[in-house]
N, CA, C and O atoms as a Tinker XYZ file with bonds, in Angstrom:
   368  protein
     1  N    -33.375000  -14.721000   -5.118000    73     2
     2  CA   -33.916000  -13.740000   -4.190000    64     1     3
     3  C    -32.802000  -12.818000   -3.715000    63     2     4     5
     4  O    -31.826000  -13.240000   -3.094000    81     3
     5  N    -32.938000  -11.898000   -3.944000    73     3     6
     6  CA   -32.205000  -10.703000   -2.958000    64     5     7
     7  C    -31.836000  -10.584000   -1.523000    63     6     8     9
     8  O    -32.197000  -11.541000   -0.837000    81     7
     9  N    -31.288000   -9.764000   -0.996000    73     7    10
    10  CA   -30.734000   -9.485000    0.405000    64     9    11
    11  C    -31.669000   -8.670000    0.818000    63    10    12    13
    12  O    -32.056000   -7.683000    0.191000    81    11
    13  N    -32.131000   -9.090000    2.031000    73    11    14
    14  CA   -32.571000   -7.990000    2.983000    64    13    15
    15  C    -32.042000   -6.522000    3.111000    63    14    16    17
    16  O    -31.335000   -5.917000    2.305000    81    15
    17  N    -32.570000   -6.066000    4.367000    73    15    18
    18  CA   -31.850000   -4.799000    5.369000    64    17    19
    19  C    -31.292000   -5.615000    5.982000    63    18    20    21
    20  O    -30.087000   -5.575000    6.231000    81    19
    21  N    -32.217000   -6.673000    6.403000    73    19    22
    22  CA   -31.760000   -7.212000    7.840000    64    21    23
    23  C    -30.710000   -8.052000    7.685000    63    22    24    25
    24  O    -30.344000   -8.692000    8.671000    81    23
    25  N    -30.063000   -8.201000    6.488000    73    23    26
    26  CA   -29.219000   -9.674000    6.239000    64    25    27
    27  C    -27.962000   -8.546000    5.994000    63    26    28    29
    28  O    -26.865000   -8.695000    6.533000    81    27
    29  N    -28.218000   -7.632000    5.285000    73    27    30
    30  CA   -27.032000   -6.651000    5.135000    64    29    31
    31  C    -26.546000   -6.210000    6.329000    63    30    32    33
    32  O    -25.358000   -6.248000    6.648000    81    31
    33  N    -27.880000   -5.588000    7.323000    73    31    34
    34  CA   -27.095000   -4.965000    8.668000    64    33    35
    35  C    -26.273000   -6.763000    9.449000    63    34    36    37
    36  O    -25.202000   -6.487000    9.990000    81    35
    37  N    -26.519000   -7.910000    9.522000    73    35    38
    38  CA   -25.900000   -8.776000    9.837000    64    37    39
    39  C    -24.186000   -9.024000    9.454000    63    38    40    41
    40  O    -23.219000   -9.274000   10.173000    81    39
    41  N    -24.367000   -8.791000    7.713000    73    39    42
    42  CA   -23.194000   -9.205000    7.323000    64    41    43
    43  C    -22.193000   -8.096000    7.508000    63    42    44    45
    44  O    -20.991000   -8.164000    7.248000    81    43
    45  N    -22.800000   -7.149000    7.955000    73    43    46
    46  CA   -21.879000   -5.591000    7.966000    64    45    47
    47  C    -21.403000   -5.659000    9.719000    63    46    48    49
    48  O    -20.548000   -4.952000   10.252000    81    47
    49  N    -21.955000   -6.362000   10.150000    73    47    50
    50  CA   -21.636000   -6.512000   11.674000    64    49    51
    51  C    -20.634000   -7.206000   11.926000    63    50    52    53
    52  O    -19.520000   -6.980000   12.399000    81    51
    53  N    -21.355000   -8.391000   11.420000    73    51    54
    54  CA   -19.732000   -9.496000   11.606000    64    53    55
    55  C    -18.689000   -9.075000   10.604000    63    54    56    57
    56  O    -17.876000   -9.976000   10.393000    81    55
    57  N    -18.491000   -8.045000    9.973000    73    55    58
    58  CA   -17.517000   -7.683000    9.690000    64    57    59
    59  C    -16.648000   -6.811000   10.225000    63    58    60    61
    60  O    -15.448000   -6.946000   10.463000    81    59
    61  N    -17.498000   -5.747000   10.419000    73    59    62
    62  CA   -17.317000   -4.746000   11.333000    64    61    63
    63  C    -17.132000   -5.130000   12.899000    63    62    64    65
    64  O    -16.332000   -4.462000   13.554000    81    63
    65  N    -17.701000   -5.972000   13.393000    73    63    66
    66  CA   -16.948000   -6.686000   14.875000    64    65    67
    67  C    -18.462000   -5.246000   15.708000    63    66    68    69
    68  O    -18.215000   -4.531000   16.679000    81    67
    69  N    -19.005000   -5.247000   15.404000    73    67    70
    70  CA   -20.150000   -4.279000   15.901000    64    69    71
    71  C    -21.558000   -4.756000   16.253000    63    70    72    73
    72  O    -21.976000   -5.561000   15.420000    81    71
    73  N    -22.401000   -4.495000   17.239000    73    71    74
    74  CA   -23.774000   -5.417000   17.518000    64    73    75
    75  C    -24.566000   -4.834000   16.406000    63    74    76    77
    76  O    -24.377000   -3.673000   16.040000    81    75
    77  N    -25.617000   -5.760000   15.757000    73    75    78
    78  CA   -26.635000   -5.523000   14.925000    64    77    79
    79  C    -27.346000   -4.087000   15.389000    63    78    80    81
    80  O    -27.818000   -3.243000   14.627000    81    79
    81  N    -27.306000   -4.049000   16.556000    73    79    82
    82  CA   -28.625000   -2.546000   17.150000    64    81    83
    83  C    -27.438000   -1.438000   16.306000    63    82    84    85
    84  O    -27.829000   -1.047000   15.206000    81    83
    85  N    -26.203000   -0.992000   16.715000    73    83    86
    86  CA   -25.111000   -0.443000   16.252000    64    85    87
    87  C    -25.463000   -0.147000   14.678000    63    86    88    89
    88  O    -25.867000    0.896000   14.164000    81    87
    89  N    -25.195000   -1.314000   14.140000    73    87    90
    90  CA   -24.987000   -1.162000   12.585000    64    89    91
    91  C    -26.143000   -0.913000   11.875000    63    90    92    93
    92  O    -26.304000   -0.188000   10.893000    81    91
    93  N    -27.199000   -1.830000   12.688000    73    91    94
    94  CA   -28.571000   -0.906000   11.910000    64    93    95
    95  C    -28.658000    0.303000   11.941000    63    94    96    97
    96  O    -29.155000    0.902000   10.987000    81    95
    97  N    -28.125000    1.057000   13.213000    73    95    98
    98  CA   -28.550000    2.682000   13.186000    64    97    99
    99  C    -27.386000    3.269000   11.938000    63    98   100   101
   100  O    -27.588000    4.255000   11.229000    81    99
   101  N    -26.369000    2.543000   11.903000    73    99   102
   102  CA   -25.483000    3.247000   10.596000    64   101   103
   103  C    -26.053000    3.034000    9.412000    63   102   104   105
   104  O    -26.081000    3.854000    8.494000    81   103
   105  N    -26.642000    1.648000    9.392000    73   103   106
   106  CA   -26.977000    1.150000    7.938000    64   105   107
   107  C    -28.323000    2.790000    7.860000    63   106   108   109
   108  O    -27.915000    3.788000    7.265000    81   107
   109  N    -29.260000    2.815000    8.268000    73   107   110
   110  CA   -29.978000    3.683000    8.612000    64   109   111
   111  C    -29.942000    4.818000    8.025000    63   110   112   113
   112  O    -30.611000    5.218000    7.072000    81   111
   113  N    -28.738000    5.584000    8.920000    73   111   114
   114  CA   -28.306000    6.835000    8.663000    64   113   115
   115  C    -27.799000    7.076000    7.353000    63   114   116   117
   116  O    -27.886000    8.097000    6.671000    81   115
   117  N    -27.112000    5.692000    7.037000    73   115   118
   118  CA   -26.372000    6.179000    5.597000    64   117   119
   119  C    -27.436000    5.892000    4.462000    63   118   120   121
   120  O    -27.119000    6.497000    3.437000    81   119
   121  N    -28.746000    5.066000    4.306000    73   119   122
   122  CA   -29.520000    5.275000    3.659000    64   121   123
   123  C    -30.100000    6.471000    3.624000    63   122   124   125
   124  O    -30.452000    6.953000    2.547000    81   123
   125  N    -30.266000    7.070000    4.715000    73   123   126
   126  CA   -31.441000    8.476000    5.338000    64   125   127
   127  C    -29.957000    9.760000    4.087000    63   126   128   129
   128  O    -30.178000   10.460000    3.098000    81   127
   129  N    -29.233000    9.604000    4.510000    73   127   130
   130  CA   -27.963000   10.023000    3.803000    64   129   131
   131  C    -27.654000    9.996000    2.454000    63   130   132   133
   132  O    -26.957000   10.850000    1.907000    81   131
   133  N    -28.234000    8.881000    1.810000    73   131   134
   134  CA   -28.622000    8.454000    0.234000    64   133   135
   135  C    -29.257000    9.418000   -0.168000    63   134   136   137
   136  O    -28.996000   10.398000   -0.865000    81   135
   137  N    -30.633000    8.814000    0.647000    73   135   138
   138  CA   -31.802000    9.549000    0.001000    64   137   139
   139  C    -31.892000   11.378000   -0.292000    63   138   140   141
   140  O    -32.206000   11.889000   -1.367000    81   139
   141  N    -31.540000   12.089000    0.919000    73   139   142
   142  CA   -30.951000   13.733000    1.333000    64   141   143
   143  C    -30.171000   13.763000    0.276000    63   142   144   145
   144  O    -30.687000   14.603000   -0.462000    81   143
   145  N    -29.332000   13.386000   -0.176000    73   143   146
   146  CA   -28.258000   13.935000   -1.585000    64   145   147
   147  C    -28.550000   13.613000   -2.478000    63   146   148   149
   148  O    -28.015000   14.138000   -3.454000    81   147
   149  N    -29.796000   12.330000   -2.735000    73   147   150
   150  CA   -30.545000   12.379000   -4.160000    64   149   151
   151  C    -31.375000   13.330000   -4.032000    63   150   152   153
   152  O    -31.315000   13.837000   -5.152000    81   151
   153  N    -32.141000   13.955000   -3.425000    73   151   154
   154  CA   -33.256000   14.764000   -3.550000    64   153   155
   155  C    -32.560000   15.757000   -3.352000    63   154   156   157
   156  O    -33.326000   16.556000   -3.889000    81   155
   157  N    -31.581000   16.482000   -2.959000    73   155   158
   158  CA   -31.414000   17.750000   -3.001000    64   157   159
   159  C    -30.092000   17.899000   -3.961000    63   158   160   161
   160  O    -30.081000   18.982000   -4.546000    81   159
   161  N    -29.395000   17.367000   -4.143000    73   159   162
   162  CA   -28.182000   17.508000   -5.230000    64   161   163
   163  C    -28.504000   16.864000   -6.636000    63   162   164   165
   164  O    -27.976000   17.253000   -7.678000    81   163
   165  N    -29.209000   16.080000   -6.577000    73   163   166
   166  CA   -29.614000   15.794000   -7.819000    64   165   167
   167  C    -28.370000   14.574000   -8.758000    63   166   168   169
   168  O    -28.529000   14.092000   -9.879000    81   167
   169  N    -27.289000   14.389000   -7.873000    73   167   170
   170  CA   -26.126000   13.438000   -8.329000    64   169   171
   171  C    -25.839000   12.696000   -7.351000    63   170   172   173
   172  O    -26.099000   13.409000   -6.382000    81   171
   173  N    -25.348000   11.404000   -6.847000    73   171   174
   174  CA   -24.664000   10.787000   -5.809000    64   173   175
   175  C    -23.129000   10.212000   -6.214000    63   174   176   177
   176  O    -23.285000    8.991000   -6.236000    81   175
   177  N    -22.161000   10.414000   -6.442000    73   175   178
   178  CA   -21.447000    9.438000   -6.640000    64   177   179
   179  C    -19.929000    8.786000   -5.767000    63   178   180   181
   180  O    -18.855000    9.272000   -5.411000    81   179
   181  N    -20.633000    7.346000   -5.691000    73   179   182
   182  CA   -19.921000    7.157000   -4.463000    64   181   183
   183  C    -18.799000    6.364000   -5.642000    63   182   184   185
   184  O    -19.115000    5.972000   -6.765000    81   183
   185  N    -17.728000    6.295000   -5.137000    73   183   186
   186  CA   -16.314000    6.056000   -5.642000    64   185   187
   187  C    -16.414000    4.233000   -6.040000    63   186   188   189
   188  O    -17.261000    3.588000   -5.422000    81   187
   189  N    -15.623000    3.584000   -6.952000    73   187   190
   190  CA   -15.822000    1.747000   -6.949000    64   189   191
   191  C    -17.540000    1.806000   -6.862000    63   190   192   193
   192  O    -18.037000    0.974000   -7.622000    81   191
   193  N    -18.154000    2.295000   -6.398000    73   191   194
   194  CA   -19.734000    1.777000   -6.431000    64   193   195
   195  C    -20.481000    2.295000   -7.288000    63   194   196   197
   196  O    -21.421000    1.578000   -6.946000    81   195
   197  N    -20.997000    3.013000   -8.254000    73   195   198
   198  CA   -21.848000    3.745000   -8.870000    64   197   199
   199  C    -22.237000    5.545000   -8.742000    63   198   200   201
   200  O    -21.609000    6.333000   -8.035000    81   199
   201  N    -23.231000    5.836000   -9.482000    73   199   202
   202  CA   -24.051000    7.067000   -9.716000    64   201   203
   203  C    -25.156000    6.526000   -9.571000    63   202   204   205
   204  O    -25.733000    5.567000  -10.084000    81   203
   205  N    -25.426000    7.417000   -8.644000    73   203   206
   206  CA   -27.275000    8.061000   -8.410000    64   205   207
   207  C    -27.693000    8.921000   -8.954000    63   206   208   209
   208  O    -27.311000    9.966000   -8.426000    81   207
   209  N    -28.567000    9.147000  -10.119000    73   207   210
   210  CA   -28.584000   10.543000  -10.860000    64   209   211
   211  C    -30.628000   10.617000  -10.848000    63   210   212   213
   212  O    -31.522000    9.785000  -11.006000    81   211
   213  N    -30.559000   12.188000  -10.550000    73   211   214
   214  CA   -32.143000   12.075000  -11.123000    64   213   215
   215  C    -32.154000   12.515000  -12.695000    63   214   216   217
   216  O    -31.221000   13.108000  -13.236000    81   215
   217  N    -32.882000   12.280000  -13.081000    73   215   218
   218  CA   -33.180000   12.528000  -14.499000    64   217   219
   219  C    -34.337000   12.517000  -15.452000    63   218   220   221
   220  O    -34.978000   11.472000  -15.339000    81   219
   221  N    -34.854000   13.412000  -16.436000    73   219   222
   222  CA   -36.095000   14.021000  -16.505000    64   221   223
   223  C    -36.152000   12.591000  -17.943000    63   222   224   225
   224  O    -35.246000   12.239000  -18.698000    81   223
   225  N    -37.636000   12.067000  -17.832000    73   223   226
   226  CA   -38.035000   11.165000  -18.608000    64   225   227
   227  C    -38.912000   12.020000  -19.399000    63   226   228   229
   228  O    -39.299000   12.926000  -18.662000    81   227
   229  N    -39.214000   12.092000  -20.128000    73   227   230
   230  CA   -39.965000   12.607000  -21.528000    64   229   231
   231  C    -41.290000   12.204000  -21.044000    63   230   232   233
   232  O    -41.477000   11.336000  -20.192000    81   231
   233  N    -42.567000   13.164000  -21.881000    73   231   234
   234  CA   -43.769000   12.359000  -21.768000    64   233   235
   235  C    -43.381000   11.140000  -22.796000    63   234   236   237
   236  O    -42.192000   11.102000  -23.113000    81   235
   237  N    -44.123000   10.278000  -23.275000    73   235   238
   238  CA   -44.092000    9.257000  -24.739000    64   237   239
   239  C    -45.535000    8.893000  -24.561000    63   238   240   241
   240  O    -46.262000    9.130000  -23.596000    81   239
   241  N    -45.806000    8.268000  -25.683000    73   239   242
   242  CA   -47.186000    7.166000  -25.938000    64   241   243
   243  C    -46.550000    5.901000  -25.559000    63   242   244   245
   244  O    -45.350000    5.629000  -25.578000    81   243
   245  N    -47.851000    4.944000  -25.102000    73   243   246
   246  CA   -47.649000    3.878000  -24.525000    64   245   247
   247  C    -48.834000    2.764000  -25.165000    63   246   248   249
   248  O    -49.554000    3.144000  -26.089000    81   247
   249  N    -48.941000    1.665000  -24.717000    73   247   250
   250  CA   -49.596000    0.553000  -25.772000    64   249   251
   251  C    -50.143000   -0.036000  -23.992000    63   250   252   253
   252  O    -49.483000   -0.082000  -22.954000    81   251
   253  N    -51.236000   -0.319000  -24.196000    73   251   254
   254  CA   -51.780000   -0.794000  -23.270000    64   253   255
   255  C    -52.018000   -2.604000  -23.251000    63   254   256   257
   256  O    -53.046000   -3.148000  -23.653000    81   255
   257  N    -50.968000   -3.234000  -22.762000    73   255   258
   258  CA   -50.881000   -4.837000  -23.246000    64   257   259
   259  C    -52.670000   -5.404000  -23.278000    63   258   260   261
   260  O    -53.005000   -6.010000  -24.296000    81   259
   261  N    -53.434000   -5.249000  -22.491000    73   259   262
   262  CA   -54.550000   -6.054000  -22.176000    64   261   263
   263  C    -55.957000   -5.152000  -23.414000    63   262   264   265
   264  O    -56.781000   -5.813000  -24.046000    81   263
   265  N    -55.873000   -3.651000  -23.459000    73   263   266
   266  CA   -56.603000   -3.579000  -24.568000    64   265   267
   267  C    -55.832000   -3.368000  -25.870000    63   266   268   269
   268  O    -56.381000   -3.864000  -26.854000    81   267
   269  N    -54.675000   -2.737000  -26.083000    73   267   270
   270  CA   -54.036000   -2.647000  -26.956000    64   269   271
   271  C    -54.048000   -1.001000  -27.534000    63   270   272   273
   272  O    -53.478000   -0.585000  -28.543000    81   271
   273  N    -54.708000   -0.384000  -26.764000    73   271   274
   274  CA   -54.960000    0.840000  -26.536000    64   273   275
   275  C    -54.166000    2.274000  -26.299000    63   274   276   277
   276  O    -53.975000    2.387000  -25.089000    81   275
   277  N    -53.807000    3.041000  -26.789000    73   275   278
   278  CA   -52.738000    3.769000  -26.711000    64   277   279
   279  C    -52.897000    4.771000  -25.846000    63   278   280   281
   280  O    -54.041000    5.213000  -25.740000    81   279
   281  N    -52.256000    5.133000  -25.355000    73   279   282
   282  CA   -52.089000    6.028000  -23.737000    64   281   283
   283  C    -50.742000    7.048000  -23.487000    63   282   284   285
   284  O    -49.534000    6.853000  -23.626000    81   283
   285  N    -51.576000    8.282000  -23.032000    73   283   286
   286  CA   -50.121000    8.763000  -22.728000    64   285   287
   287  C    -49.659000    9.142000  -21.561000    63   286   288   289
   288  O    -50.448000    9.423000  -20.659000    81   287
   289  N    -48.479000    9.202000  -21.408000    73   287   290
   290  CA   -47.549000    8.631000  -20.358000    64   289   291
   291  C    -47.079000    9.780000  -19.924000    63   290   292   293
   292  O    -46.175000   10.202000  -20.646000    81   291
   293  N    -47.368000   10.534000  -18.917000    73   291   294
   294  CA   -46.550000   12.237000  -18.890000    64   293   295
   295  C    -44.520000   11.700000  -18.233000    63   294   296   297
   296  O    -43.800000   10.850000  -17.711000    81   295
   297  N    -44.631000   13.130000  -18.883000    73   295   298
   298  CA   -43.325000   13.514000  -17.653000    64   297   299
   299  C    -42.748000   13.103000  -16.704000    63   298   300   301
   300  O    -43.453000   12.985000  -15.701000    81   299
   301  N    -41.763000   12.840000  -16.615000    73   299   302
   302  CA   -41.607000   12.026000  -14.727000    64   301   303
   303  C    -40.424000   12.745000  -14.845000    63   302   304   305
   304  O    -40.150000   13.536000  -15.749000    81   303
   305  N    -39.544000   12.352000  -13.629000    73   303   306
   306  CA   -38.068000   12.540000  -13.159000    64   305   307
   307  C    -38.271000   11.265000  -12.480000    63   306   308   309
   308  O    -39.355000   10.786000  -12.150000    81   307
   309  N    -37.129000   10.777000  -12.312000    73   307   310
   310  CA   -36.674000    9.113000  -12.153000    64   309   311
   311  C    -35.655000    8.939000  -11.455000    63   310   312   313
   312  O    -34.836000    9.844000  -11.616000    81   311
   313  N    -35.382000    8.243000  -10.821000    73   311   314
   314  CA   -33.885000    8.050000  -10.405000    64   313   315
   315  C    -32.932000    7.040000  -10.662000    63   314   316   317
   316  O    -33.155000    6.089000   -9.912000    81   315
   317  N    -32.108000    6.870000  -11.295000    73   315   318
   318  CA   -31.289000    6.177000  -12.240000    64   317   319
   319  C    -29.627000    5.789000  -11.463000    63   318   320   321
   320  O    -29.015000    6.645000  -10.823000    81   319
   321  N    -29.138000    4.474000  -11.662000    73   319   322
   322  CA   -28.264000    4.205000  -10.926000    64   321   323
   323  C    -27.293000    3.798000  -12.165000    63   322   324   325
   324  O    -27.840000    3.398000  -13.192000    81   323
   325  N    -25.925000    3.880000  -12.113000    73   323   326
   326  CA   -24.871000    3.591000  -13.324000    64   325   327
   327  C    -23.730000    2.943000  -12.357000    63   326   328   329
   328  O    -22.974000    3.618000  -11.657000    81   327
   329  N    -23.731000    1.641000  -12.427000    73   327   330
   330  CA   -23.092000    0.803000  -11.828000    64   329   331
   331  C    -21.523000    1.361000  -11.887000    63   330   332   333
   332  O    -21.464000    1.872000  -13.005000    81   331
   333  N    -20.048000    1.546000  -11.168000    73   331   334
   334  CA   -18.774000    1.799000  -11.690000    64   333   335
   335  C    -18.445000    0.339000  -12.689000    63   334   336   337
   336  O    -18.947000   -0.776000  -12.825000    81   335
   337  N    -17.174000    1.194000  -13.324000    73   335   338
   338  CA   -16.384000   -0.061000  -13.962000    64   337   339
   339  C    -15.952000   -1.083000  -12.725000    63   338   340   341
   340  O    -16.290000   -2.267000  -12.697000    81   339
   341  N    -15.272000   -0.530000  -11.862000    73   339   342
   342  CA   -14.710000   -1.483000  -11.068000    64   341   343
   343  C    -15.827000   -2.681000  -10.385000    63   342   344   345
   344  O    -15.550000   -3.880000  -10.351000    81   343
   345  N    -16.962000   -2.168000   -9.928000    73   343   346
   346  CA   -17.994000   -2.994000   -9.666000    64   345   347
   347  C    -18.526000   -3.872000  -10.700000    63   346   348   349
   348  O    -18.607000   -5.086000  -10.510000    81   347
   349  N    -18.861000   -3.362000  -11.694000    73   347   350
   350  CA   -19.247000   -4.263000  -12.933000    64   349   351
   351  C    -18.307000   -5.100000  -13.385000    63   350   352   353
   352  O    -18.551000   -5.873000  -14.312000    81   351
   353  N    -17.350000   -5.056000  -12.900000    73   351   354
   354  CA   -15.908000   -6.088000  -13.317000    64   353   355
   355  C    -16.316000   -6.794000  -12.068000    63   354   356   357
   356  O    -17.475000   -7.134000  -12.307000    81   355
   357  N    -16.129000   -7.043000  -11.337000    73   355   358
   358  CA   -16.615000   -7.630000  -10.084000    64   357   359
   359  C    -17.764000   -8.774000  -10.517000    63   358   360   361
   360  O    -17.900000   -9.920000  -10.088000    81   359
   361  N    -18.221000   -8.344000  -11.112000    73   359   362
   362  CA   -19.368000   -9.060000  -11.545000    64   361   363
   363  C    -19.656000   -9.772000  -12.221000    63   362   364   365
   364  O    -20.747000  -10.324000  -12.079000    81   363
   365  N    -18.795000  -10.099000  -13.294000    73   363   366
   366  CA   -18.745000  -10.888000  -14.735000    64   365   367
   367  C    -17.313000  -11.774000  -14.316000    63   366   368
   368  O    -16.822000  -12.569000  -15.117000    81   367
């Protein structure tokens, strides 16, 4: 299972030496802050952590598992994350 908000704004507190009410409004802002520079810049990239990129998905055909039925799938834009090296080393 994954991490919360609420477990992140915790662990960012006791790190930070800051009350939960505090760090939620940062945790907050800097999501609200995410989101504003994906939708209007169209790139995010934060340094050691990754890319936020939007990016245009193609229509394609698709297979419908339950009839087997072929379908098509329009256009989208997506938003796509590219982990850094340094993080992905972190990880393995």
């Amino acid at each position: 299972m994954g991490i919360t908000k609420r477990e992140l704004v915790a662990r960012v507190a006791e790190r930070a030496a800051l009350t939960q009410a505090q760090t939620q409004d940062i945790v907050q802002l800097t999501l609200e802050a995410i989101c504003e520079a994906i939708v209007s810049e169209e790139r995010l990239e934060l340094r050691n952590f990754g890319v936020f990129e939007v990016k245009d998905r193609a229509a394609r055909k698709a297979r419908d598992p339950r009839t087997g039925e072929t379908m098509d799938v329009p256009a989208r834009r997506v938003v796509t994350f590219r982990a850094s090296a340094s993080l992905l080393g972190q990880i393995e």
